[in-house]
N, C-alpha and C positions, 0 to 999 in steps of 0.2 A: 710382505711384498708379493709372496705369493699368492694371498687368498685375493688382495689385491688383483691383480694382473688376473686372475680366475674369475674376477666381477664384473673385472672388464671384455674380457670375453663372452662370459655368458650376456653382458647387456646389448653387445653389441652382434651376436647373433640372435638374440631377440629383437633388436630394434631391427637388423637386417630381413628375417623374416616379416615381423611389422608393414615394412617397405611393401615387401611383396607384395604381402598379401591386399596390403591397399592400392598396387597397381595393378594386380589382376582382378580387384573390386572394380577396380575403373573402367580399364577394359571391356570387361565385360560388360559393366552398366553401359558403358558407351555404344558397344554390337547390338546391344538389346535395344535401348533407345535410336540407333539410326534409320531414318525412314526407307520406307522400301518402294521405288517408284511404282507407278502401276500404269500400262500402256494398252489403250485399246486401239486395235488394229479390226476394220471390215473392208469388206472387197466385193468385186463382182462373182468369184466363183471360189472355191477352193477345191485343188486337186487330192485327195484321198488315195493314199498310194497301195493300203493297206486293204479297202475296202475296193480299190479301184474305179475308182469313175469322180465326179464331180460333187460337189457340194455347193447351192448359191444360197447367197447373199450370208457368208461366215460372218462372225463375230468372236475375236478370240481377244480373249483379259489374258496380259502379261503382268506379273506379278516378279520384281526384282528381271532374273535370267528365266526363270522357269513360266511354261506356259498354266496359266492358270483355269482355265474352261476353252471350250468352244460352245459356241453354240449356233443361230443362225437368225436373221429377222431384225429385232428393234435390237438397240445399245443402250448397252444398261447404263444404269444414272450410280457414280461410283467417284463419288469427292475426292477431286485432285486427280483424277486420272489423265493422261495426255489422249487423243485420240487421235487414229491416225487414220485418214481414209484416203481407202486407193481406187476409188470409184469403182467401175466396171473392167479393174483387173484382173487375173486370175491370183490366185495366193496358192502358193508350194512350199513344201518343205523344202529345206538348208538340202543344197546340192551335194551326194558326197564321192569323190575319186578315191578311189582304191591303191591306183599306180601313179605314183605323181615322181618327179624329181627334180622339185623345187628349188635344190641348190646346182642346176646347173642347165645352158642354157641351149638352146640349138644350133647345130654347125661347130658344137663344142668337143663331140665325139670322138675327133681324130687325133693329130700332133698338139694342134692346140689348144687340146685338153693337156696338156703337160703342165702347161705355164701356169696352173690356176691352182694356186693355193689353197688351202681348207680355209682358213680366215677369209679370201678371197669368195670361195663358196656358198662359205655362210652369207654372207653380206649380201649375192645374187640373192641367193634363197629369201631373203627381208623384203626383195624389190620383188620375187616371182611369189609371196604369199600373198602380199595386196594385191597383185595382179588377179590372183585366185579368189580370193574374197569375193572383188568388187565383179568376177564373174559369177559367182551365185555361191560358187562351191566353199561350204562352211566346215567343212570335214574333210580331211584328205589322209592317203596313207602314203607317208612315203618308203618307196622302196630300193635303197642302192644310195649313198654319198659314202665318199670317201670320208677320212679325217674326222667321220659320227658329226659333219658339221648341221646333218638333219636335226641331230641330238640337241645341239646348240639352239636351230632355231626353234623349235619347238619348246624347250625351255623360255626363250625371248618371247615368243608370243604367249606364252601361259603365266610370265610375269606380267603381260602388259608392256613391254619394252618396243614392240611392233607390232603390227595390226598383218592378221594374218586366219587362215582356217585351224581348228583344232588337229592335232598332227598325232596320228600312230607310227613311229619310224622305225625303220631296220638298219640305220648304222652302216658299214658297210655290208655288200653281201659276199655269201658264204660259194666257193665255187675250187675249182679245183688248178693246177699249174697252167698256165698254158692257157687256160678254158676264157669261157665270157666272161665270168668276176673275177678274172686276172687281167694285166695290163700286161699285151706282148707288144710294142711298140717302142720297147727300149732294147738296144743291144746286149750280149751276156755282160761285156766288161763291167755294166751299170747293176749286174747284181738285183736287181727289184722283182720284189713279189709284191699282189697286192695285199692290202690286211687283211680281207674276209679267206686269204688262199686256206685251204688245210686237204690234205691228199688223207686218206685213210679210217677207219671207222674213232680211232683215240683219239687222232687230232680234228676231226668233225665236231668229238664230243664237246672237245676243249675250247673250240674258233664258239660253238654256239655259247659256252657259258661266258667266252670274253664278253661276246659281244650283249649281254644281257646286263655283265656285270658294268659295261658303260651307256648305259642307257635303251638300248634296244627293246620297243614292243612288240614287234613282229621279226619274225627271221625269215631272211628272202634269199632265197640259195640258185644257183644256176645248173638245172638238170641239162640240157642242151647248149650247143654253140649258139652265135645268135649274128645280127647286122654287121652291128658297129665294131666287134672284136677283127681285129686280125690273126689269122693264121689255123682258126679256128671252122666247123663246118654244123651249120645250123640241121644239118640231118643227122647228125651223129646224138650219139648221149653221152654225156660225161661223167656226171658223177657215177657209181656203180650202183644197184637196188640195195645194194649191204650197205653202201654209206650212206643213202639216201633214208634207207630203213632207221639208223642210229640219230641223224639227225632229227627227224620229225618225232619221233617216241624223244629226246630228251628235251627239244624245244615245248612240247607237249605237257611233260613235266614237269618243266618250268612255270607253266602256265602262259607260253607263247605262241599264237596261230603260226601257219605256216605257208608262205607263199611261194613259187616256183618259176622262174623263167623256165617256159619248156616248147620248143618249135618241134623234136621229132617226135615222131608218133611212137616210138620205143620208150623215150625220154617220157613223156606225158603218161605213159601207162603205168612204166616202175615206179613214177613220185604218186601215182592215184593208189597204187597198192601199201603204197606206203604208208601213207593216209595224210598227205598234204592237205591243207587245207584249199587252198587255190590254184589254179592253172592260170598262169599271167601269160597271153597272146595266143598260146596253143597250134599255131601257122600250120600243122601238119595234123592236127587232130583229126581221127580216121574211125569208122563205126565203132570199133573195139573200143577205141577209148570212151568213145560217145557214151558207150555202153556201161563202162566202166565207172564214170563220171556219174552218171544215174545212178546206178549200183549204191555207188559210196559218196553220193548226196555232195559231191565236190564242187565248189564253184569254177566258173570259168568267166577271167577276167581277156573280155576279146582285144581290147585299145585298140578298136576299128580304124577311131577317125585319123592316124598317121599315115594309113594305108592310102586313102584318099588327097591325106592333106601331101605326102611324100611324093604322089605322082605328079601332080602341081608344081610344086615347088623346088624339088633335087638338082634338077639341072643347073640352075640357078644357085648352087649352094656350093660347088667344088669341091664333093666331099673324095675322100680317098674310094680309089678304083674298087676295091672288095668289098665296098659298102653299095655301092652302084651294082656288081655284078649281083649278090646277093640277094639287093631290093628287086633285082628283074624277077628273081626266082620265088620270093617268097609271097608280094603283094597279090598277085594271081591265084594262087594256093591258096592265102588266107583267106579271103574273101569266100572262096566256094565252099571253104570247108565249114567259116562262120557261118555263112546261110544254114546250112546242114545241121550245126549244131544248133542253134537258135530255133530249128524246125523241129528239132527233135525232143525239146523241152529241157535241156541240160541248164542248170541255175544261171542265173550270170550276174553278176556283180560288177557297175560302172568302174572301167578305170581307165586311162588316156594316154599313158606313156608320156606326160607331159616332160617340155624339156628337151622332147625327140623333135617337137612342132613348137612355134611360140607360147608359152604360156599366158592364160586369161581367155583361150580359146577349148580350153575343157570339154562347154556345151556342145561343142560339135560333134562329143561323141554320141550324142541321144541322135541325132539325123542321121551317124552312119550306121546306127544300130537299124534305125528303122530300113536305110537303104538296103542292108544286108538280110531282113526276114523280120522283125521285132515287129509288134505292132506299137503305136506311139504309146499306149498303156503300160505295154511291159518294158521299153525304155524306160520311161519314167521309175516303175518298180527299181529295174535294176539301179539308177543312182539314188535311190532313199532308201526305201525298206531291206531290200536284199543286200547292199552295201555296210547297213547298219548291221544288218547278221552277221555278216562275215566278219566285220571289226569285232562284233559279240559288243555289240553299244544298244542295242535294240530298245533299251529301258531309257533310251535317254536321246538317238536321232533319230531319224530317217522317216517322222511324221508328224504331223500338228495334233497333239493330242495333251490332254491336259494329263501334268504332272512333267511332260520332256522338256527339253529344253529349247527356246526359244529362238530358233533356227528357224529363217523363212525368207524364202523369195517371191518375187513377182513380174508379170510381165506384161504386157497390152497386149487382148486377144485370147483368143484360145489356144496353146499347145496339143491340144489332143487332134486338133486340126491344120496345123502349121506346125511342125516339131521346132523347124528353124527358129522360133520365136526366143528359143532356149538358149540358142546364141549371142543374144543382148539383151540381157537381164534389164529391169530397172528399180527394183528397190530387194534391197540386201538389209537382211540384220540378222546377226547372230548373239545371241548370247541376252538377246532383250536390247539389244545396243544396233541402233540402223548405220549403218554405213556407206548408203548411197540410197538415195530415193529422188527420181527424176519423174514421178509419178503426182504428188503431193505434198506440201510440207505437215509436218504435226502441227495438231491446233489446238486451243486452247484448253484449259482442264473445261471451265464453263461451257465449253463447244461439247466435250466430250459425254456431259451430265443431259 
């Protein structure tokens, strides 16, 4: 019975491995066998962000997701290709935001940000990723949701679950009691802190390893007070250089960039020494730091266009009084101090504070970069190539080049002469896959040979 019952087991982890290994035969014969579309896409011009200036009449072979050539002139004769022709438009690389926050919406700032659930958030965030998309932006970073519901949607859209930009996210952020990544809005009885709080160099260490161990690609911490916090003062600095020090050296170790809400100019200079990776809005940035920023090769993320869009529109919005007091003091500032650094040659990396203005309206940051000192070239730069550094994705966005991946917009006209054009995109595809094209439809393989 027993050699028995030992015959039966050995046959039957034999036939079990058997199993296996004939459906990992299959498998795999199947990945190997599946065809790989192949897409040719020319145009009127293409912009070169890298090399700076203009490229006509492109010709680039998409190969599955990845871009497979460029080149320039006649279209090559390539069986079964789709062709895609966008006449005398311009062709650009996949748009990318640095500062997004996609899971929540504008005029949501105040009390009634209370009512909104993290499931709740995620769900915005599904409706503000298309929104992003179908404005150009193929890449975004987001920085700041509560509940890691960024975490959520970023997994959704990398299953395919919803259509949306590829997503580097920081989960909650890291800030201190009281400060801008805390919630003071509720009275003591209610006991609340937010997640990212941690007061000290131990529990700094600790809030940065939670926040990685759920999901977190970037850690975004709050050096300064900032708008929309109450009780807080955007001239002040919050965290201390000793906590700010421990954070960045262990996010760093981790293998996590590091980005910084920072308005005062004391706040922006301890996170540069630090060695942050980014400066997000910098509103009070002052020579010293200008200087500093150059020094240690720091980006600075300006999110112009709220400035602009905020003086428009606030009034109209009923937001709480300290958010109104505040905006009188900072949009004035910002502005002159952006011109300044933008003049002085300090990196800058696109990002929008989206969320703060409707979302899908992104591109409006390239017109207020150009309003504030950029010239339309180096706008451009900052949301492709120098957006791709800072993510540390450069092997793979922020240019049309063969071997990246298949990230590209388009517009009627030229942007390097209308920046505004950047504000209504009309053919999106990332990933090898179009997702809006108001320009041409794809044509035939036969068309394409």
């Amino acid at each position: 019975m027993g050699l028995g019952l030992g015959c039966y087991s050995w046959f039957r982890r034999i036939t079990f491995a058997a199993c296996v290994l004939c459906l990992g035969l299959t498998n795999s014969f199947a990945q190997e066998t599946k065809p790989v579309h192949t897409v040719v896409v020319r145009a009127g011009r293409l912009f070169d962000p890298v090399a700076g200036r203009m490229l006509d009449r492109p010709v680039i072979v998409i190969v599955g997701s990845k871009i497979d050539s460029v080149s320039n002139g006649s279209t090559p004769s390539i069986s079964g290709a789709t062709l895609i022709d966008l006449g005398d438009a311009t062709l650009l690389p996949g748009f990318i935001d640095v500062h997004t926050h996609l899971t929540s919406d504008a005029g949501s700032g105040g009390y009634e940000g209370l009512g909104i659930s993290s499931p709740r958030a995620a769900l915005l965030g599904a409706k503000n990723a298309r929104l992003t998309l179908l404005a150009g932006f193929t890449t975004v970073r987001n920085v700041g949701a509560e509940g890691y519901s960024d975490v959520a949607l970023r997994d959704a859209i990398n299953a395919g679950d919803v259509i949306g930009p590829r997503m580097q996210v920081s989960g909650p952020p890291l800030g201190i009691t009281g400060g801008h990544c805390d919630n003071s809005l509720l009275p003591f009885e209610f006991h609340y802190s937010a997640e990212g709080v941690a007061d000290g160099p131990e529990a700094v260490m600790h809030r940065v390893r939670e926040v990685i161990k759920y999901g977190a690609d970037v850690i975004k911490f709050c050096a300064s007070g900032g708008v929309f916090s109450k009780g807080d003062n955007p001239l002040l600095e919050q965290y201390s250089p000793a906590e700010m020090k421990v954070l960045v050296e262990e996010s760093h170790r981790l293998g996590r960039k590091v980005a910084t809400h920072a308005h005062s100019a004391i706040s922006i200079k301890d996170a540069v020494r630090a060695g942050v990776d980014s400066i997000e809005h910098g509103i009070f940035l002052d020579d010293e730091g200008i200087a500093l920023m150059r020094e240690h090769n720091t980006f600075l993320v300006p999110t112009s266009y709220p400035l602009f869009w905020f003086e428009e529109h606030a009034p109209q919005m009923h937001l709480p009084p300290w958010v109104m007091e505040k905006s009188a003091i900072i949009i004035p500032a910002a502005k002159k101090n952006m011109t300044k650094a933008f003049h002085s040659g300090v990196r800058v990396a696109l990002g929008t504070d989206a969320g703060v203005y409707p979302h899908g309206q992104n591109g409006g940051e390239f017109w207020s970069m150009v309003e504030l000192g950029l010239t339309p070239t180096q706008a451009l730069q900052s949301g492709t190539v120098n957006a791709a550094e800072l993510m540390g994705w450069s092997d793979r966005i922020g240019a049309i080049h063969a071997g990246m991946l298949a990230d590209m917009v388009a517009v009627k006209g030229d942007p390097l002469s209308d920046i505004r054009l950047l504000q209504h995109v009309q053919f999106v595809m990332k990933d090898g896959v179009v997702y809006k094209n108001e320009i041409s439809g794809p044509n035939s393989a036969a068309q394409a040979r």
